[in-house]
C-alpha positions in Angstrom: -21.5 91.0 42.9 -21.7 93.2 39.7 -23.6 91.2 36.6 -21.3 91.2 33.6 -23.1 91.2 30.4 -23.2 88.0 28.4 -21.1 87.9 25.1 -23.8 86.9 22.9 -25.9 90.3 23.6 -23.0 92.3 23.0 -22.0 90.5 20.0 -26.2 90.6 18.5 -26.2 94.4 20.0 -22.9 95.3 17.5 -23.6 93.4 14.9 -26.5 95.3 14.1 -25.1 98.4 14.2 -22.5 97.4 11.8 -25.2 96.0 10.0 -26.7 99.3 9.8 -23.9 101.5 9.3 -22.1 99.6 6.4 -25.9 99.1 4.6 -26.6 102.5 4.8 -23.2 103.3 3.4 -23.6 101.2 0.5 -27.0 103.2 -0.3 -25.7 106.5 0.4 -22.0 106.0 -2.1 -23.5 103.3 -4.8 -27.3 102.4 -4.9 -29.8 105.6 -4.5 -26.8 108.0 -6.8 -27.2 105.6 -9.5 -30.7 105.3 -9.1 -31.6 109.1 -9.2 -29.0 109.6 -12.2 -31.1 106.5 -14.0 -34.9 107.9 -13.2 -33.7 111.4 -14.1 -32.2 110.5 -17.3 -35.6 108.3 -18.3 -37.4 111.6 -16.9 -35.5 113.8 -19.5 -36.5 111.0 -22.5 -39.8 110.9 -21.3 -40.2 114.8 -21.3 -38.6 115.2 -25.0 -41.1 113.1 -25.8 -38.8 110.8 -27.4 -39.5 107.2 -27.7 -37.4 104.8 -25.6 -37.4 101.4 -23.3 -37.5 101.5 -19.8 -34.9 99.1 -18.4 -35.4 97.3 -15.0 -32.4 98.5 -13.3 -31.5 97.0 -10.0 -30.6 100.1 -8.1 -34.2 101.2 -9.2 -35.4 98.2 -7.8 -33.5 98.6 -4.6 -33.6 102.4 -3.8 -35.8 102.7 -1.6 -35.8 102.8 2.6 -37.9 99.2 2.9 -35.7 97.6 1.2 -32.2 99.4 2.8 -34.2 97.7 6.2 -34.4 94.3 4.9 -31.1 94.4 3.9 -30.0 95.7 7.2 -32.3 92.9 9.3 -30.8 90.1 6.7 -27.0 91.1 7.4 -28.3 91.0 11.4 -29.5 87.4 11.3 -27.0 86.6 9.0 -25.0 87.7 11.8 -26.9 85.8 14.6 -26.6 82.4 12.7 -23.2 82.4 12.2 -22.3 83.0 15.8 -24.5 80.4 16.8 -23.6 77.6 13.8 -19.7 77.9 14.9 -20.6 77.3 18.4 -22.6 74.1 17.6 -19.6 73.5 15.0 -17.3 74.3 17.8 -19.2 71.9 20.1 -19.9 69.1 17.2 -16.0 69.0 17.2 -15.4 67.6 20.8 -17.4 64.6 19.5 -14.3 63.7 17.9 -12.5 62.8 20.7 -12.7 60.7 23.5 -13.0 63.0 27.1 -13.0 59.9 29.6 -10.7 57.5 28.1 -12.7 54.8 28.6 -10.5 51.6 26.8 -12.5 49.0 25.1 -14.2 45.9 27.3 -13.2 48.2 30.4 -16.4 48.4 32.7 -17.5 51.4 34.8 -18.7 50.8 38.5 -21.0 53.0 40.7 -18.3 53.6 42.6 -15.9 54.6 39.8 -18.1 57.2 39.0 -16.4 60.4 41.1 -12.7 59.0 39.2 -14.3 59.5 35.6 -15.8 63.0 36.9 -12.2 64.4 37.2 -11.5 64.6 33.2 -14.4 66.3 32.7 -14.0 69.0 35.5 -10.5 69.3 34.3 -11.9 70.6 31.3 -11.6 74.8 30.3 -14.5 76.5 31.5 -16.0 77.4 28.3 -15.6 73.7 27.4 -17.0 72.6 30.8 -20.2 74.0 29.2 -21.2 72.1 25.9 -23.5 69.6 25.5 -21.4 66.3 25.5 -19.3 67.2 29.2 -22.5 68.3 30.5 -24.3 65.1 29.3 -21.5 62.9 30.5 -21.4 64.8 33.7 -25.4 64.3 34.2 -25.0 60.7 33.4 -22.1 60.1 36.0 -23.6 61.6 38.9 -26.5 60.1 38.4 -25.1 56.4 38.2 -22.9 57.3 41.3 -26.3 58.3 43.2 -28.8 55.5 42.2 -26.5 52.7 40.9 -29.4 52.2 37.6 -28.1 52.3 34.3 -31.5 52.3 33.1 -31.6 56.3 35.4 -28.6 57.0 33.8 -30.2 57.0 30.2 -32.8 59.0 30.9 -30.2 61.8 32.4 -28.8 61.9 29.1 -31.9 62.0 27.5 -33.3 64.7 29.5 -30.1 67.3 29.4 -30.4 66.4 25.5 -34.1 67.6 25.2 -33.3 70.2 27.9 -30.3 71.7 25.0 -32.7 71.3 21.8 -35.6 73.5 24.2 -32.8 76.2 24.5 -31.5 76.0 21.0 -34.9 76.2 20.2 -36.0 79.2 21.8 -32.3 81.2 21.2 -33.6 81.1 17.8 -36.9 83.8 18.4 -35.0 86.7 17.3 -34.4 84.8 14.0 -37.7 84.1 13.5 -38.7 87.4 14.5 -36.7 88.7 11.7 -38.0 86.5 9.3 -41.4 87.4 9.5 -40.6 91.0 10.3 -38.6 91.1 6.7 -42.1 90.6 4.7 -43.6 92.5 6.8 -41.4 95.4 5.5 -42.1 94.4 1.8 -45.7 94.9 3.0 -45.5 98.2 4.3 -43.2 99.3 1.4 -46.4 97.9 -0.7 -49.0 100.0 1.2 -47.0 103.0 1.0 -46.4 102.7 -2.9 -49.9 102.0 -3.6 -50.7 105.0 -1.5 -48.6 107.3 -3.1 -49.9 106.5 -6.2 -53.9 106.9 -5.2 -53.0 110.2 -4.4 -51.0 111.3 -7.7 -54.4 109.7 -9.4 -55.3 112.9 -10.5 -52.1 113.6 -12.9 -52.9 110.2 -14.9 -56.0 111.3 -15.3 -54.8 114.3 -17.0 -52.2 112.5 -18.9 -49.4 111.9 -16.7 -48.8 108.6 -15.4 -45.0 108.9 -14.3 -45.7 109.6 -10.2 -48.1 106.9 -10.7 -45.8 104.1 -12.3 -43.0 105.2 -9.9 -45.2 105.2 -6.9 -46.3 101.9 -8.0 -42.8 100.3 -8.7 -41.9 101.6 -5.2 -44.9 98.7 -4.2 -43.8 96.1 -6.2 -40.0 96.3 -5.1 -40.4 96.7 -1.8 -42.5 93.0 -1.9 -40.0 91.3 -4.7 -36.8 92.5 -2.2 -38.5 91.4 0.8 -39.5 88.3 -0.2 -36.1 87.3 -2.0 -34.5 87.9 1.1 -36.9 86.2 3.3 -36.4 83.3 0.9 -32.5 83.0 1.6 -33.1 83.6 6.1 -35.4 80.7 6.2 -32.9 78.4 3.7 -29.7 79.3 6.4 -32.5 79.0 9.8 -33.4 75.3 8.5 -29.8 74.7 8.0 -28.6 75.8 11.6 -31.5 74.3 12.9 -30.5 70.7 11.2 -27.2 71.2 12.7 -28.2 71.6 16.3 -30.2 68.8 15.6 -27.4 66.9 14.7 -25.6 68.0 17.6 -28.3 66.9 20.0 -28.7 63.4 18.4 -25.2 62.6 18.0 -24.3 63.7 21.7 -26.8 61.4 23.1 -25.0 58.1 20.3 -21.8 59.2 21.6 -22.8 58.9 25.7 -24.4 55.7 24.8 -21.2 54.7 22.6 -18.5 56.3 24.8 -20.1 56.1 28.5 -23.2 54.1 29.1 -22.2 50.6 27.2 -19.1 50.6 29.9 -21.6 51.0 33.1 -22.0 47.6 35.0 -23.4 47.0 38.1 -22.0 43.9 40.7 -24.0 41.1 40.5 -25.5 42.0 36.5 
């Protein structure tokens, strides 16, 4: 059988090269134009001899390769925790309702196990495979096979801590492009700070412009990086207290929707 390629690679795969092109677009129309036109016009005062202040600008600040990349890896995660905070949003959403139709003071028996499996299978496919069918489904079978509530409770708990594992780990890349960010800043720092070691020789004969510039290249390459790095671990915490959520409340509502109900003749 030919392997079809999962959705979420594809999606991670295009979103950075959108990432990428429409970054790179921005730089190439707005940001490095208006900064060339704003360090040539401070290089013509400077030459005249003329006295004037240097204002920060924030294409300046922004200008340069390093930071075009964090932008670029920021957009990408961006990216990757959207897709995965509307799936758990998507998935937080069939707590809502009630998928066995279980009526109040009605009590589940071993043997009425397979009949509350039928809801669930009738399910869509894509639905088949969130957390609360596949909790309620683990939770079924297992009270039709060992007729013990007690089992039951710990098959819910397990494909609970079995989802928060995944979640977990689906969130490497994320953190991979969280630390990758400053790391970025750093190189932009190391770069900067060599450039301007090796234009040492002009300030010592009076001119310290490659020097400063070289040097502002260090500095806002680290200030950009670690902004941005700021604002990717703000939203990670954020998706990761939503899966949480998720996993917490999936377990309250088998316990609340499912487990309650399940009796056993002669308790």
């Amino acid at each position: 059988m030919q392997r079809r390629i999962p959705f979420e690679l594809v999606y991670q795969l295009s979103a950075l090269v959108l990432a990428i092109i429409l970054v790179h677009l921005v730089y190439v129309t707005l940001i490095r134009p208006n900064a060339e036109a704003i360090l040539q016009a401070q290089a013509e005062l400077a030459a005249s001899g003329q006295p004037y202040v240097q204002d920060r600008s924030l294409y300046v600040v922004l200008r340069d390769y390093e930071q075009e990349s964090c932008f670029v890896l920021m957009f990408w995660a961006i990216a990757i925790m959207g897709y995965k905070g509307r799936q758990s949003l998507r998935e937080r959403a069939l707590l809502n309702e009630d998928v066995l139709h279980v009526a109040e003071g009605m009590s589940i028996l071993p043997e009425d196990a397979r009949q509350y499996i039928r809801p669930l299978q009738a399910l869509p496919d894509a639905v088949q495979h969130y957390l609360v069918p596949r909790a309620l489904m683990a939770a079924l079978l297992r009270f039709a096979s060992t007729r013990n509530v007690h089992d039951v409770a710990e098959a819910v708990k397990s494909v609970c801590e079995t989802e928060s594992e995944r979640l977990e780990s689906e969130l490497s890349m994320v953190r991979y492009i969280a630390w990758a960010i400053p790391s970025i800043g750093f190189i932009g720092t190391v770069r900067g700070i060599g450039e301007a070691l090796g234009q040492a020789y002009k300030a010592v004969e009076g001119d310290i412009s490659g020097v400063t510039a070289s040097l502002g290249t260090a500095f806002n390459s680290t200030l950009i990086a670690l902004l941005i790095s700021i604002v990717i671990m703000f939203l990670m915490h954020q998706l990761q207290l939503l899966q949480e959520r998720l996993v917490l409340e999936t377990q309250s509502y088998a316990d609340l929707h499912l487990v309650r109900h399940m009796q056993v003749r002669g308790d």
